[in-house]
N, C-alpha and C positions, 0 to 999 in steps of 0.2 A: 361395207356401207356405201350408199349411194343414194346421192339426190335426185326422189323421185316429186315430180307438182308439190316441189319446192322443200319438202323435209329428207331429212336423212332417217332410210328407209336400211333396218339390218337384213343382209341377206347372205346366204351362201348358196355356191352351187357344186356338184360333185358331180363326175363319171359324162360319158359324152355319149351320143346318139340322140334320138327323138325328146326332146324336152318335153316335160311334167312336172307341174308346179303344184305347190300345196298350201293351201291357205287354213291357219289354226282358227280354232276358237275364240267366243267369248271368255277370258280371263286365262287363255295360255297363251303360250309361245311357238315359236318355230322346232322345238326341240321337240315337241309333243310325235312328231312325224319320224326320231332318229331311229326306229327300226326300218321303216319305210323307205328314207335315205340311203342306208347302208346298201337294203339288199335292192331295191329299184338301181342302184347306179352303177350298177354291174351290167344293166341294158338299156339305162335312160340317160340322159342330161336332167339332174335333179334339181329343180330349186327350193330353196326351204325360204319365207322369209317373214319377218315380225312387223304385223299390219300397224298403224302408225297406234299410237299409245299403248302398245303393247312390247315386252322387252325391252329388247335393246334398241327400240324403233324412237323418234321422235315425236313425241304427241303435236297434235294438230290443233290448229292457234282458231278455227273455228268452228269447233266440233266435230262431230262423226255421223256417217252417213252411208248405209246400203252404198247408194251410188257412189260416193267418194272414194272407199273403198273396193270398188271396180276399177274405177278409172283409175287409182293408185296401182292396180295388179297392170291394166293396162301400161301405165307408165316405166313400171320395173320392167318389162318383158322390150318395151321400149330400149329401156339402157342396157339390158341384157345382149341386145338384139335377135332378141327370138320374136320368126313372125307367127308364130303358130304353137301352140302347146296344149297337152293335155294337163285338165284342171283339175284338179282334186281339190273338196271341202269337206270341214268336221263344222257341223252345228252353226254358229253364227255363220262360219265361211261357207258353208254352204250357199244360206241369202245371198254373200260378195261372188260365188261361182255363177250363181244362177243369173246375177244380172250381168255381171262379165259375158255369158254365153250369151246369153239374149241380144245385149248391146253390141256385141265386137265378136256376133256369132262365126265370122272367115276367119278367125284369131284362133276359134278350139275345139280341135281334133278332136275332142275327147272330152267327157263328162263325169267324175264320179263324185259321188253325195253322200256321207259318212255323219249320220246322225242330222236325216235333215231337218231342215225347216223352211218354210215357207209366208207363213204368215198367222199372228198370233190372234185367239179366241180373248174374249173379255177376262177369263180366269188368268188365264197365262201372261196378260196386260197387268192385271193389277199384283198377281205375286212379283213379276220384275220391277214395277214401282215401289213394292215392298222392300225387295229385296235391295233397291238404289238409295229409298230412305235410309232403312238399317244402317248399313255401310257410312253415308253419310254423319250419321247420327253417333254411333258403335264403331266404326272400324272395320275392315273385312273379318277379323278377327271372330266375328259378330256370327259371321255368317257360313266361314270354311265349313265346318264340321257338317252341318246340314247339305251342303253342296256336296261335298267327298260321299257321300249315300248315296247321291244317285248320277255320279259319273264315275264308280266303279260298284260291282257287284259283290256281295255281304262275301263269297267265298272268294274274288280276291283281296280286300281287302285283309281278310284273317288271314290266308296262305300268302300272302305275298304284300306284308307290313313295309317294308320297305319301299317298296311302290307307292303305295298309297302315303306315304310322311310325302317322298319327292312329288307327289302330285299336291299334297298339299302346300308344299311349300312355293312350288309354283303362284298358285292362287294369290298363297299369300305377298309372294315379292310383287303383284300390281301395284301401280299409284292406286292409288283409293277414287280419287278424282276423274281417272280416265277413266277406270274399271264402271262407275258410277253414269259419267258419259255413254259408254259403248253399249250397256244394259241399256237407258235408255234409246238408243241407236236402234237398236235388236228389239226391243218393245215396238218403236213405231216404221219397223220395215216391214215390208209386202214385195214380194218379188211373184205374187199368181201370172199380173198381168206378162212377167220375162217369159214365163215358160210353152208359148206360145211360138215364141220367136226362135226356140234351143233345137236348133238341127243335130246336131251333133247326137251319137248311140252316150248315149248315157246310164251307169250304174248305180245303182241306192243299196249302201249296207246299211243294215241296223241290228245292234245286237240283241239277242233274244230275251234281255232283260232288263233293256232300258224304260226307265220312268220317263225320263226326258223329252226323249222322241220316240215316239211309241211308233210299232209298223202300223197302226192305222196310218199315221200322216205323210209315212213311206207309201201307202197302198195312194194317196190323196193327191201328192204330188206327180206320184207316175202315171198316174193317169189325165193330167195335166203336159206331162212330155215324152212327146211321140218318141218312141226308136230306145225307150225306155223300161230296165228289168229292176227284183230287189234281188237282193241275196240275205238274207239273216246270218251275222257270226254268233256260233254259239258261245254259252259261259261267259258273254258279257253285256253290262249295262253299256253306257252312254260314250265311251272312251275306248271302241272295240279297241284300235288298232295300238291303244298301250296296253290291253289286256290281254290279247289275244295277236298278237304282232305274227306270226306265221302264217295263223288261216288267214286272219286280216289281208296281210301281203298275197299270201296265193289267190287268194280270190279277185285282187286287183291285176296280176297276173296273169290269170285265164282270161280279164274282160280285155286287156291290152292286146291279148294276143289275136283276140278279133278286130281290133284296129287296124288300119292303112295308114301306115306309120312310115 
C-alpha cells in the first residue's frame, strides 16, 4: 500500500528487469492479471495494482475520472520510482492507458490494449446508465449474472465453473457505490482525442468471442494509433487473459520481445 495524489493506493510488484504495469477493469481487481504476474516476472519488474475504489484501493473522496486515473498510474510509478514502463490495459483500463500514453507519452515504452475501448456510441451510454440505475436500485446482485455472459465465453463457463463463480465473485465483492461511480466514469470517457499523441508500438488483443469489445472497435481504434497491430485470442470473450492465460501471455511476449527495453 502506498500513498498515491493523497489515497492509499493497493499495489504489488514482483520479479526485476524492464518494468510493466497493468491496469484492471471496470468492476475487478489487480488479481484479474495473476497468470500474467507469475509468468511476465521471470523477465519483467511487474506491477499489479487496484485503481482507486476498486479492491483493496481507497475510494476517492471526488469521484472518478479517465484523467484522474492516469495521473493516479502516473503517481504510483512516481513512488515506485520507475521513469518509464510498459502499459498494459483490459477494458475500462484501457481508456486510463490510452490517456496515460497520450499525456506522459516519454513515461511508455510500450502499449498494449486488452479488450479495448475508446469512446462510447448512444447504445453503449444508455445500457451503462442502466446498468448504474439497476445496481443503485437492486444491488449488483441485480446484475452479475447478465455480466458473467459476456465476459467469459458459454464453453468456459461450462468447462471451467470454477472460474467463472471466482469471477463472479469478484464483481460481486465491489462497493456498489463506487462500482456505480466508475460505470458512470466509463460512460462519460473519450480518450479518441489521446490517440494522436501515443508514440509508443502499441498492441490490441481481442478475444474472438467478445460481445463487449467487438474487433471492429479494435480495427477503430488502431487505426487511430500509429505503430499500431491487433492480435485476436482465440476461445475467448471479453476477459482473454483469465481464459486463455497462455496464448494470452505468449502473445504479449512476442510484442515485448520487439521492444527496446
Amino acid at each position: 500500500m502506498g500513498t498515491i495524489n493523497g489515497l492509499d493506493i493497493h499495489h504489488e510488484v514482483q520479479g526485476k528487469g524492464p518494468p510493466i504495469v497493468f491496469i484492471h477493469g471496470l468492476g475487478a481487481t489487480s488479481n484479474v492479471w495473476h497468470a500474467q504476474r507469475m509468468a511476465l516476472s521471470k523477465y519483467f519488474q511487474v506491477v499489479v495494482y487496484d485503481r482507486s475504489g476498486s479492491g483493496r484501493s481507497q475510494r476517492a473522496r471526488d469521484g472518478y475520472s479517465i484523467d484522474a486515473w492516469a495521473d493516479e498510474l502516473a503517481g504510483l510509478l512516481d513512488h515506485l520510482v520507475v521513469p518509464q514502463a510498459v502499459v498494459v490495459g483490459h477494458s475500462l483500463g484501457t481508456m486510463v492507458a490510452q490517456r496515460f500514453a497520450g499525456k506522459y507519452a516519454s513515461r511508455t515504452k510500450g502499449l498494449i490494449l486488452a479488450g479495448a475501448e475508446a469512446e462510447f456510441g448512444p447504445d453503449e451510454k444508455r445500457a451503462l446508465t442502466e446498468r448504474a440505475r439497476t445496481i443503485e436500485t437492486h444491488g449488483l446482485s441485480a446484475v452479475v449474472d447478465a455480466w458473467l455472459t459476456g465476459v467469459l465465453s458459454a464453453a468456459t463457463r461450462e468447462a471451467n465453473p470454477a472460474l467463472a463463480g471466482m469471477v463472479r465473485e469478484m464483481f460481486l465483492s465491489n462497493d456498489a457505490k463506487s462500482y456505480v461511480l466508475h460505470c458512470l466514469a466509463l460512460r462519460d470517457g473519450s480518450v479518441r482525442s489521446d490517440q494522436g499523441n501515443i508514440r509508443c508500438p502499441t498492441l490490441l488483443t481481442v478475444g474472438d468471442q467478445d460481445p463487449v469489445t467487438p474487433l471492429s472497435w479494435h480495427r477503430q481504434i488502431a487505426a487511430g494509433i500509429a505503430n499500431s497491430r491487433i492480435r485476436t485470442i482465440p476461445n475467448s470473450a471479453h476477459f482473454a487473459m483469465l481464459e486463455s492465460p497462455a496464448v494470452f501471455n505468449t502473445v504479449l511476449l512476442d510484442f515485448l520481445a520487439t521492444l527496446d527495453l
